[in-house]
PLY file of the C-alpha trace (Angstrom):
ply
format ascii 1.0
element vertex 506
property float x
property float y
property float z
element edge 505
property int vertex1
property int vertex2
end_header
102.06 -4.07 -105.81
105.55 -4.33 -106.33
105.46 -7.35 -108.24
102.59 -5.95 -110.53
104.79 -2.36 -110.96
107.91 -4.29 -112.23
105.26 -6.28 -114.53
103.95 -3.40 -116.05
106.85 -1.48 -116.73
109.70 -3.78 -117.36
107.78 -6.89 -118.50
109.40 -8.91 -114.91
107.35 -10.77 -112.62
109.11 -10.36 -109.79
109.49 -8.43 -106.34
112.16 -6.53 -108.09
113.03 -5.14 -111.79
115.98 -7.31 -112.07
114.98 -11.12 -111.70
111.55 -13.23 -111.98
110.34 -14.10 -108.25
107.28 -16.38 -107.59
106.13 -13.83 -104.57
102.50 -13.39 -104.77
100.16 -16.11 -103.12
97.50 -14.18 -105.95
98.31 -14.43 -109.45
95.32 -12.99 -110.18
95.53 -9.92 -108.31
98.74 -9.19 -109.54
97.71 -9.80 -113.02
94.79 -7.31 -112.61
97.13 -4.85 -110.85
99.69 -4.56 -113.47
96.85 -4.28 -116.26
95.54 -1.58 -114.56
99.37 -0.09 -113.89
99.91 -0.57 -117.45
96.82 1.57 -118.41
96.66 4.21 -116.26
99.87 4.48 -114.45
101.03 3.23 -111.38
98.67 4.95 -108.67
98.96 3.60 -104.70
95.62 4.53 -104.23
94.63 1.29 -106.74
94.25 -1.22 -104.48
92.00 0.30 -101.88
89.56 1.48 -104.82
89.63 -2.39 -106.01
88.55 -3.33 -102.71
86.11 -1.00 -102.56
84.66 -1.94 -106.10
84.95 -5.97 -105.06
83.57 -5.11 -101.59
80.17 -3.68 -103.03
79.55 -6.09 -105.79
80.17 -9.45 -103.67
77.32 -7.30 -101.26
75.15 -6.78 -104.04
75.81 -10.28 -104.92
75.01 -11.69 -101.10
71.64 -9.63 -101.04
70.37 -10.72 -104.58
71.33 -14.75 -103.70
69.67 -14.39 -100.15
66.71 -11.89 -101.01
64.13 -14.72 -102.51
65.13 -17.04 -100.06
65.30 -15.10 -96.55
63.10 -12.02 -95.01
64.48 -8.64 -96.16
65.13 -8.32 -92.51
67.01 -11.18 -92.47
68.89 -10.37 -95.91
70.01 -6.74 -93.86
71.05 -8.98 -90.84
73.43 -11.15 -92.69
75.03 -7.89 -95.13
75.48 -5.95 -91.81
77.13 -9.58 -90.80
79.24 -9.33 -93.67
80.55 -6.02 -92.95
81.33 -6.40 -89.25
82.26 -10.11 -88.74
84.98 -10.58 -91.36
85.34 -7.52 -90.17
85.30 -6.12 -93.97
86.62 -2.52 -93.53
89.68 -4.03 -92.02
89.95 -6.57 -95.13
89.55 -3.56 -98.21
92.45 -1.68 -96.36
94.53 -4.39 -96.05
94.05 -3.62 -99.62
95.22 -7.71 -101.21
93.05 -9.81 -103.13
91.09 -10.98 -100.08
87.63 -9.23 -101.74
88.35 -10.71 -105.07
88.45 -14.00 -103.46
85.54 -13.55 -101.44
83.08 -13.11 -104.29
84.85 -15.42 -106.62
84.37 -18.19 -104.10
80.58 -17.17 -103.32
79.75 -16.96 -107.03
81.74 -20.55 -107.83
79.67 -22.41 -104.75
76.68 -21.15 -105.39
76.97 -21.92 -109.13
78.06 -25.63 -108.15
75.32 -25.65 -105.65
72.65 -25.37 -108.53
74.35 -27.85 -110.64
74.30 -30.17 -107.85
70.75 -30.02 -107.46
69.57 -29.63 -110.85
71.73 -32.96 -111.77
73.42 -31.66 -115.20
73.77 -28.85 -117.74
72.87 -29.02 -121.29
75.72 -27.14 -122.60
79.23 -28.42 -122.17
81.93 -26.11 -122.62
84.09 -25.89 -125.36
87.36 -28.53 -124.75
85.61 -30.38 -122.03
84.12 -33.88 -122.29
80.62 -33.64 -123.76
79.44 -35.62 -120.45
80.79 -33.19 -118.17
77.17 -31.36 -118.25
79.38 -28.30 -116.71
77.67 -24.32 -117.26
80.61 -22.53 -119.04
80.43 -19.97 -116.14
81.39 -22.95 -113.38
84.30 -23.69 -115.12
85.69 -20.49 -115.47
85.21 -19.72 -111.84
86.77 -22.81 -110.86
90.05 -21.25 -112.97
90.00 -18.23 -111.10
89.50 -19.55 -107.98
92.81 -20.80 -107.43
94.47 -18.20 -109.08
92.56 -15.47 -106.77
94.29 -17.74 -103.84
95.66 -21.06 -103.66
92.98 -21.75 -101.01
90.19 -21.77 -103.70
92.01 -25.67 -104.32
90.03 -26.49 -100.80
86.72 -25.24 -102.32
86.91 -26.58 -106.21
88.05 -30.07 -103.76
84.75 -30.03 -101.92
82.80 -29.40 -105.14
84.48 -32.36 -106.73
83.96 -34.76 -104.09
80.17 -34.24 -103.45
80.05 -33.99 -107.70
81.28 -37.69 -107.34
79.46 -38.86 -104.67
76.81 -37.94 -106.95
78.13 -40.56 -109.46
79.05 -37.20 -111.71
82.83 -38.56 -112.49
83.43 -36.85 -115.48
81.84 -33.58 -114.58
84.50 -33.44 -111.33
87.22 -34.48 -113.00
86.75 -31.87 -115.65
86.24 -29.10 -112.93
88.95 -30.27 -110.86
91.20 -30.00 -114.19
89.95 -26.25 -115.16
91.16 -25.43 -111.20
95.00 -27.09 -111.71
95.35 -26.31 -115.34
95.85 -22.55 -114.92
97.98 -22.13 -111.39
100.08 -25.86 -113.29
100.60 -23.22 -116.19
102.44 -20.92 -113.52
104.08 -23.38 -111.65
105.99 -24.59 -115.17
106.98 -21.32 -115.81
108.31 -20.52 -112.28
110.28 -24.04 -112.43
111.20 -22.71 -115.76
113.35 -19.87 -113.82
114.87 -21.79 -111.19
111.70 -21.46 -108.91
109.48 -23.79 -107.57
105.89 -25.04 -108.25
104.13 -23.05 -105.68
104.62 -19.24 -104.90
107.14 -18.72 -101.96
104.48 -17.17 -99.86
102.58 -20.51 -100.24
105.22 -22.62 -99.39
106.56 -20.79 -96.40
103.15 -19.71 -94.68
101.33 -22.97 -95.53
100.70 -25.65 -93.03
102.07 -29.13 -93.39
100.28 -31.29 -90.37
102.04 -34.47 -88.85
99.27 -37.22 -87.33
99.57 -35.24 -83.70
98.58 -31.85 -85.29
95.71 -33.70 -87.44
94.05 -34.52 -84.23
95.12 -31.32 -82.75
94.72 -28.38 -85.12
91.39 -27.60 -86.16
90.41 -27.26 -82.32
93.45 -24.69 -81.64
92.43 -22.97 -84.94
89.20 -22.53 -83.93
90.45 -21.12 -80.61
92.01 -18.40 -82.75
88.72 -17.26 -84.80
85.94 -17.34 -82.25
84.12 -16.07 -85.34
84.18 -19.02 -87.40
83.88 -21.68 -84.95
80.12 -19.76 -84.13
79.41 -20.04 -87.97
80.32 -23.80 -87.65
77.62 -24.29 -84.76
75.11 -22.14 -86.39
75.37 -24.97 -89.63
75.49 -27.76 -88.22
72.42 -26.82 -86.31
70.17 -27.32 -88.61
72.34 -29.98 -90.91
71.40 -32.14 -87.80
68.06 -31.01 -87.83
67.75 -32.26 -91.58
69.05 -35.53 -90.59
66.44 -36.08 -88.55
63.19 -34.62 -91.25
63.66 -34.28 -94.74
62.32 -31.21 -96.11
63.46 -29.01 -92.61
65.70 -26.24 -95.48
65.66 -26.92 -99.08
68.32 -28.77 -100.85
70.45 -25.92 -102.23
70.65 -24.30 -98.70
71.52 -27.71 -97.38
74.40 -27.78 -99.93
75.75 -24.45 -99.05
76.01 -25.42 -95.44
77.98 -28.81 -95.99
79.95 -26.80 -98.61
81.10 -24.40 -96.16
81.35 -27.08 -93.29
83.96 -29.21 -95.01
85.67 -26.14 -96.53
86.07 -24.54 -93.50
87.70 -28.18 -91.87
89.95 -28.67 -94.82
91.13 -24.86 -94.40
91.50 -25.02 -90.84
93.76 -28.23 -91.35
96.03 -26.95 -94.42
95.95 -22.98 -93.98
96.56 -20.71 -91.52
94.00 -18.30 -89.46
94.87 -14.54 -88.02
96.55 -12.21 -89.01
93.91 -9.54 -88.91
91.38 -12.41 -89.68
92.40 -11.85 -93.76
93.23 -15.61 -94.09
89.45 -16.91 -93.06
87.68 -14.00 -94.16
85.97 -15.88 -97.16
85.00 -18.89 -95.02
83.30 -16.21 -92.65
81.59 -14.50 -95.54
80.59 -18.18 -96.92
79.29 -19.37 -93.61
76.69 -15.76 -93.13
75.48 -16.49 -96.28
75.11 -20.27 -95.91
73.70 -20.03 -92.32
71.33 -17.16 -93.56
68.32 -19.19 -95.39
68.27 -21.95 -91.73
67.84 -18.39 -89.83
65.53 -16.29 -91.39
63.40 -18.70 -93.25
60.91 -16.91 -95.30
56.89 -17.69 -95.37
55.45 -21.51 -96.23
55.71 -20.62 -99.98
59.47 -20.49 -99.53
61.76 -23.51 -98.62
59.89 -25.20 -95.61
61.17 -23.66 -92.06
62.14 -25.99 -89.04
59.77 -26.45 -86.22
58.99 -23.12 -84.45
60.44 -23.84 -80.70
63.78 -25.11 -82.69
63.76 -22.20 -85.05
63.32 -20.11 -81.76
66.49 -21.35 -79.81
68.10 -21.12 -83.10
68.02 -17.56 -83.19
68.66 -16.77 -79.76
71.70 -18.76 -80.35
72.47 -16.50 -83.11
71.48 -13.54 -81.25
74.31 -14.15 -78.31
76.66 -15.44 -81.47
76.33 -12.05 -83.05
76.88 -10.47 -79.60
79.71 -12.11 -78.42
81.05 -11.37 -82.09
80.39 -7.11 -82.50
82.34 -7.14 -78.84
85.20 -8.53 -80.32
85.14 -6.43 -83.80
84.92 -3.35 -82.19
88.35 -3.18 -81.24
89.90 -4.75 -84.29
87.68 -1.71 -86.22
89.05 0.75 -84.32
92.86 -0.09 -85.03
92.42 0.09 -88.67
93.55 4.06 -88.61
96.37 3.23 -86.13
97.34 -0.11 -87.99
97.81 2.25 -91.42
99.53 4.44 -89.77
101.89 1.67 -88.47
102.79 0.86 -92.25
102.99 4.55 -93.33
104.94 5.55 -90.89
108.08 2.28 -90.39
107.82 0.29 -94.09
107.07 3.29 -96.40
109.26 5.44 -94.99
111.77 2.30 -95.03
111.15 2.56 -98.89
111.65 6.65 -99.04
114.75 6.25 -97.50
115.49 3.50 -99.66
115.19 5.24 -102.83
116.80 7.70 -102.14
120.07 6.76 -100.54
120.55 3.31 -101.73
118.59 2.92 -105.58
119.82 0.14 -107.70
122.07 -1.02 -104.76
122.18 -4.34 -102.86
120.66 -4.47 -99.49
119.50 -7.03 -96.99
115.45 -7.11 -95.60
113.32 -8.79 -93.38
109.91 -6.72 -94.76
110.22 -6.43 -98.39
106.59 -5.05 -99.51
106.96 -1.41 -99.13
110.32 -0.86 -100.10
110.33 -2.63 -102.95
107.46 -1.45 -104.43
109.20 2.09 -103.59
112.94 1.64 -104.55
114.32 -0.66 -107.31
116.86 -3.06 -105.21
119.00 -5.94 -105.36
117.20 -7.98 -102.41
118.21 -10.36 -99.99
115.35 -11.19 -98.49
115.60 -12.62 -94.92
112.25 -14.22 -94.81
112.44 -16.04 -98.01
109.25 -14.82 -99.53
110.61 -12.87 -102.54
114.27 -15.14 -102.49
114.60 -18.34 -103.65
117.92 -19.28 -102.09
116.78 -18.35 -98.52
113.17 -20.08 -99.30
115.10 -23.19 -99.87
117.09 -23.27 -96.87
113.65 -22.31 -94.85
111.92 -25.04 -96.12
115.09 -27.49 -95.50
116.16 -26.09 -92.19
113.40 -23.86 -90.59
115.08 -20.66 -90.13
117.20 -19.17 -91.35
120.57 -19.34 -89.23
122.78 -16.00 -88.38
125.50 -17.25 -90.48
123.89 -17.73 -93.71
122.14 -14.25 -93.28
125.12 -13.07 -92.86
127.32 -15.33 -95.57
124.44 -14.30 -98.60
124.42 -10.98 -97.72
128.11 -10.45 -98.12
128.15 -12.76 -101.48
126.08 -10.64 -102.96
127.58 -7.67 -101.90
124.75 -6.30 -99.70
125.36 -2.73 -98.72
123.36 -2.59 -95.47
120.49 -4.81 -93.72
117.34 -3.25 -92.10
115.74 -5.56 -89.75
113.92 -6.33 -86.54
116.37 -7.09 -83.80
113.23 -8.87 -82.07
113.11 -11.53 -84.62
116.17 -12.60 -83.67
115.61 -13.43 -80.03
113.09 -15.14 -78.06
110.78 -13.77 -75.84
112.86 -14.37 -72.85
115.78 -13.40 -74.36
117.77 -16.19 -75.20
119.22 -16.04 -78.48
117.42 -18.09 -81.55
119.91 -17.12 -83.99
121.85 -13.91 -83.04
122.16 -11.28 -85.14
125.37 -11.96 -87.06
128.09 -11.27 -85.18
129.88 -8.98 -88.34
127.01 -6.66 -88.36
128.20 -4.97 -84.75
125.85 -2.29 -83.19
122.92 -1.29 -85.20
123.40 2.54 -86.91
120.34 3.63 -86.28
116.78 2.65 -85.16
113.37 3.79 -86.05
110.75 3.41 -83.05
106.84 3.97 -83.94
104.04 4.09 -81.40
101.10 2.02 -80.67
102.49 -0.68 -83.12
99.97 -3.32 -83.76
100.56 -4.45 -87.40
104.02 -4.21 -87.73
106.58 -7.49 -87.39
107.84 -5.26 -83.93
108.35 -1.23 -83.01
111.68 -0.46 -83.95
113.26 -1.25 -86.95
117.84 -1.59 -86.89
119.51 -0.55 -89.99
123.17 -2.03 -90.41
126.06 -1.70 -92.04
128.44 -4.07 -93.52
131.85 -2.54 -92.52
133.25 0.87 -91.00
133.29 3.11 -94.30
129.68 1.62 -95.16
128.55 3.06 -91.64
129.59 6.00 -91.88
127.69 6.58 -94.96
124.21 4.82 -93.61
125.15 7.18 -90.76
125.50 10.31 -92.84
121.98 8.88 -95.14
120.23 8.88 -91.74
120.55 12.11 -90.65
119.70 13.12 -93.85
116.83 12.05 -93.82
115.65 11.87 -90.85
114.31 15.87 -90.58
111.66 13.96 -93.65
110.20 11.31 -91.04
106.83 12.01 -89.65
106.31 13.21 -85.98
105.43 9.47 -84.91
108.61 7.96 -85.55
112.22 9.09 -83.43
115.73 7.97 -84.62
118.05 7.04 -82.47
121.52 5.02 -82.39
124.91 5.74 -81.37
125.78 6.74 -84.92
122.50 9.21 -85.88
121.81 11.15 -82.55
124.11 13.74 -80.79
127.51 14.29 -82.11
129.57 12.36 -84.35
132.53 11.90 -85.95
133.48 9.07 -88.22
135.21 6.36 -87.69
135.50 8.23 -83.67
136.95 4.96 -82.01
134.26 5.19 -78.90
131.73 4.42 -81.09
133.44 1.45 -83.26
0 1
1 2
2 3
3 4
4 5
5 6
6 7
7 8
8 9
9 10
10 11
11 12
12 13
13 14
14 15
15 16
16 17
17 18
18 19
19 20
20 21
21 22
22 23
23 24
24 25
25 26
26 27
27 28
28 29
29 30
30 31
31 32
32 33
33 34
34 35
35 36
36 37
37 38
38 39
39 40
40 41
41 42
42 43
43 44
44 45
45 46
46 47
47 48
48 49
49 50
50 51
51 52
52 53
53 54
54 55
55 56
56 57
57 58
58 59
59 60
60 61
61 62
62 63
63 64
64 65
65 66
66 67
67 68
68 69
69 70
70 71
71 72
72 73
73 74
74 75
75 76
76 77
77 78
78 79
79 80
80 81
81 82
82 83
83 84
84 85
85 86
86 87
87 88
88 89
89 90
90 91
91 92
92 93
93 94
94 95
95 96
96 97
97 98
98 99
99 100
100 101
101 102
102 103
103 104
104 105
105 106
106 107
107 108
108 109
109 110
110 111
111 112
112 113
113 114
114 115
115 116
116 117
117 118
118 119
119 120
120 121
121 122
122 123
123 124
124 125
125 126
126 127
127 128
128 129
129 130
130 131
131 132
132 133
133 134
134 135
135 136
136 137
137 138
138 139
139 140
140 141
141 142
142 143
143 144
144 145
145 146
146 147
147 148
148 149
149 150
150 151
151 152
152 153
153 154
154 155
155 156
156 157
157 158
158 159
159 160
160 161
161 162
162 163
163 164
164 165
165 166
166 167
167 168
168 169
169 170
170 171
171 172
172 173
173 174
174 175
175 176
176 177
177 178
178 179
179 180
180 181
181 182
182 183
183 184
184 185
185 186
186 187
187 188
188 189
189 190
190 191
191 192
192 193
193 194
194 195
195 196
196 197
197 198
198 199
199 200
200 201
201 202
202 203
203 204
204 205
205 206
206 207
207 208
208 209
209 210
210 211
211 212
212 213
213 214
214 215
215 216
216 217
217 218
218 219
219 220
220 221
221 222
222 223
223 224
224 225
225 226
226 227
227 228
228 229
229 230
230 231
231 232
232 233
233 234
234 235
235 236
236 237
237 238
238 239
239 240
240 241
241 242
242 243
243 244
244 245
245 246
246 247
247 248
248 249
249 250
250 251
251 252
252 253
253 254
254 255
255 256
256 257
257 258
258 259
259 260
260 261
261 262
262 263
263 264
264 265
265 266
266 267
267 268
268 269
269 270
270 271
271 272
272 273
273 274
274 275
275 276
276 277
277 278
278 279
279 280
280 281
281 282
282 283
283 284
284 285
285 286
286 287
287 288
288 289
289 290
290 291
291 292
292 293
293 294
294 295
295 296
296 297
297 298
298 299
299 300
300 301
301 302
302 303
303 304
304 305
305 306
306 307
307 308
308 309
309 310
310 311
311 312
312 313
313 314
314 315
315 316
316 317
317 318
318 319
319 320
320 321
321 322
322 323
323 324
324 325
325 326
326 327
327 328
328 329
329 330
330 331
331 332
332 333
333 334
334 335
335 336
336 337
337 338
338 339
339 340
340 341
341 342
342 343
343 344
344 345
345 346
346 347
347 348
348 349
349 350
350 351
351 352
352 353
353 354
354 355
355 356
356 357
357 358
358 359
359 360
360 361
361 362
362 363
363 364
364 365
365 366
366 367
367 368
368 369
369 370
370 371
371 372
372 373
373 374
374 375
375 376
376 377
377 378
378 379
379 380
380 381
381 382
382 383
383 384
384 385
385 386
386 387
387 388
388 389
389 390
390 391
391 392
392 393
393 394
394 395
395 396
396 397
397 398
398 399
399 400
400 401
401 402
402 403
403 404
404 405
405 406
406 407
407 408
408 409
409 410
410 411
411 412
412 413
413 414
414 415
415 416
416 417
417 418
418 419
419 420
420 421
421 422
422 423
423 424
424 425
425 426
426 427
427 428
428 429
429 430
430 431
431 432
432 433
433 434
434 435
435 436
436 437
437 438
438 439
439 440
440 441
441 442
442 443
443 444
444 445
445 446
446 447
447 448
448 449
449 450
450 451
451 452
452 453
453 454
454 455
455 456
456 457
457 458
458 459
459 460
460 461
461 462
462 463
463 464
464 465
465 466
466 467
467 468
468 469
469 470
470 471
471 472
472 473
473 474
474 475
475 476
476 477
477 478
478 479
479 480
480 481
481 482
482 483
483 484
484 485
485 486
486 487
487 488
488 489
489 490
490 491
491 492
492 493
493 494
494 495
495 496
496 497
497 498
498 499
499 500
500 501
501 502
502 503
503 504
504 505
């Protein structure tokens, strides 16, 4: 949102209004974001409504790909499996591009699962190799994909492959092209400013496996999203099944599953899971809708149904699957109202205060969403996601170290830092890498309640230097009559008396 508000009203692609930043892990999204900024205004609200539009057409989508092919019952099994098992209310108000993706990726496989059986096109795109036998429509998916989210590479990879193994050379390489040719296109121009190839977010979230994690990963992964390790059983059910008697599901259902089989291996490998299950949530969408047809077979005019005692343990399979499943959503349903409370009431009230104390002026983060998209700042970003200089010493080093927080800050002439003190200490308490020694006693702190989104509960503001405090302190109690009821101040500096530049309290 930030990066899309700064795009549509100052031309800069970037978290802030003053310098380009490759930040977003969705081009796309951002793209469509600042269009719609652009045209209407910039509206908070946007984001939620886009989810809700994408939500409803990829169902709409899911129930007229499944409806010749499975039992309405079935076909209202699998969207009510859509809803709860991502779990989708928890994706829309996480309100990023994770919709978009999700019915971007179910229209491009099932588009290259019909190509795949039907052998070739007649129509080639224009600017393609005549050969290619590639629908127009496949092609333009497959440049959206990536540019939705870097993961749709895995997908558009799968495609190619079985495209090959089909002896259909040309017809892969030209998809594989229309994936890399847009998200290439960005990577020049982010080069172009001193950036590199892939978006920071990318780079610094991604997952680069040695030969022990290979062996290792997928397994722990699948540990961590119960979900989609059930989805992966339920396909390779009746994959096996298929080995064993042709004809057991019909080709295009037999493509879907081995599309989202080695899709969801090459994402568990490369990508990371969690996080409110936003990461996965198109492979567990995918795998519903390619596990659907096996489950609910329709009548003997329809694709031909395994063996009834097989098809029987196959759905009580399902049945404890879908079980096991719900009990786990429930809770992860229910925090949705506390989890948007978590970000109303620590980052956008990070960005209120922000804006109004401390516009235009240089300060230090370790969350940069919110306030950004709130206040125009000069950012140091401690995480690296919207900062090239601290991405580059991530991605050299690991973390960042107290010392160059500390040293970049102070170069560029930050006025104050608000961060978690958490993140800079271990769980038992031993110091990772200290809160710079120069910053001294936190200000202030903000504490929420019931914090289960948020990097911790209580967020430190300091300052760099006595006079500096004693204006954050003075900004603080400001402001602090404007914080909702949830959150409490406190700090040697912002509660009871004080008196600046008091020595007790130096």
């Amino acid at each position: 949102m930030a990066v899309a508000k700064h795009f549509a009203q100052r031309g800069v692609w970037g978290v802030t209004p003053y310098a380009f930043s490759s930040s977003s892990s969705s081009v796309l999204w951002t793209a469509l974001l600042a269009l719609i900024f652009r045209v209407t205004g910039v509206h908070e609200l946007l984001p939620l409504v886009l989810n809700l539009v994408f939500a409803v057409l990829g169902l709409v989508w899911i129930h007229a790909r499944l409806l010749g092919r499975v039992s309405p019952f079935g076909a209202f099994v699998a969207l009510a499996a859509v809803v709860v098992f991502p779990p989708l209310p928890v994706v829309m108000f996480g309100g990023m591009e994770h919709t978009l993706h999700i019915l971007l990726t179910l229209c491009f496989l099932a588009a290259a699962a019909d190509v795949l059986v039907d052998g070739s096109e007649p129509a080639a795109p224009a600017g393609l190799p005549a050969r290619s036998g590639l629908p127009r429509a496949l092609v333009i998916l497959a440049a959206l994909l990536p540019l939705a989210r870097y993961e749709g590479l895995f997908v558009v990879f799968v495609v190619c492959v079985m495209m090959m193994l089909r002896r259909r050379v040309s017809a892969a390489v030209a998809l594989g092209l229309a994936a890399l040719a847009p998200i290439g296109l960005f990577g020049a121009v982010s080069m172009g400013r001193g950036w590199l190839p892939l978006p920071n977010t990318v780079l610094l979230k991604g997952v680069t496996p040695t030969m022990l994690e290979t062996l290792t990963a997928i397994p722990v992964r699948l540990a961590a999203t119960r979900p989609l390790a059930g989805l992966l059983v339920l396909a390779t059910l009746p994959l096996a099944a298929a080995a064993l008697r042709r004809g057991v599901i019909a080709e295009r259902d037999r493509l879907m599953l081995w599309l989202f089989v080695w899709t969801s291996l090459l994402h568990l490998q490369l990508a990371r899971v969690g996080w409110y299950y936003r990461y996965e949530a198109y492979l567990l969408v995918l795998g519903i809708v390619a596990v659907a047809p096996a489950l609910f077979a329709r009548t003997p005019a329809a694709p031909p149904r395994l063996a009834w005692p097989v098809l029987a343990g196959y759905r009580l399979a399902a049945l404890v699957f879908a079980v096991a499943c719900v009990t786990l959503r429930i809770p992860v349903l229910e925090s949705v109202p506390t989890a948007t409370g978590n970000i109303y009431e620590q980052q956008y009230q990070t960005g209120r205060f922000l804006a109004s104390a401390y516009a235009g002026q240089s300060v230090t983060l370790s969350d940069i969403g919110a306030p950004n998209f709130l206040a125009d700042l000069h950012l140091t970003d401690l995480m690296g996601l919207g900062d090239i200089e601290v991405a580059r010493f991530r991605l050299a080093h690991g973390e960042l170290t107290a010392a160059e927080a500390d040293g970049l800050s102070r170069e560029r002439g930050a006025r104050i830092a608000v961060s978690y003190e958490r993140w800079f200490f271990t769980a038992d308490g031993v110091t990772r890498n200290g809160i710079p020694a120069r910053w001294g006693e936190p200000v202030g702190r903000w504490a929420i309640r019931d914090c289960v989104v948020c990097g911790a509960d209580t967020l430190a503001f300091f300052a760099f230097g006595p006079a500096e405090r004693d204006t954050l302190s003075k900004h603080l109690r400001a402001f602090a009559p404007s914080l909702p009821a949830g959150v409490s101040q406190s700090g040697p500096y912002v509660s009871g008396p004080y008196v600046a530049n008091e020595p007790e309290h130096r």
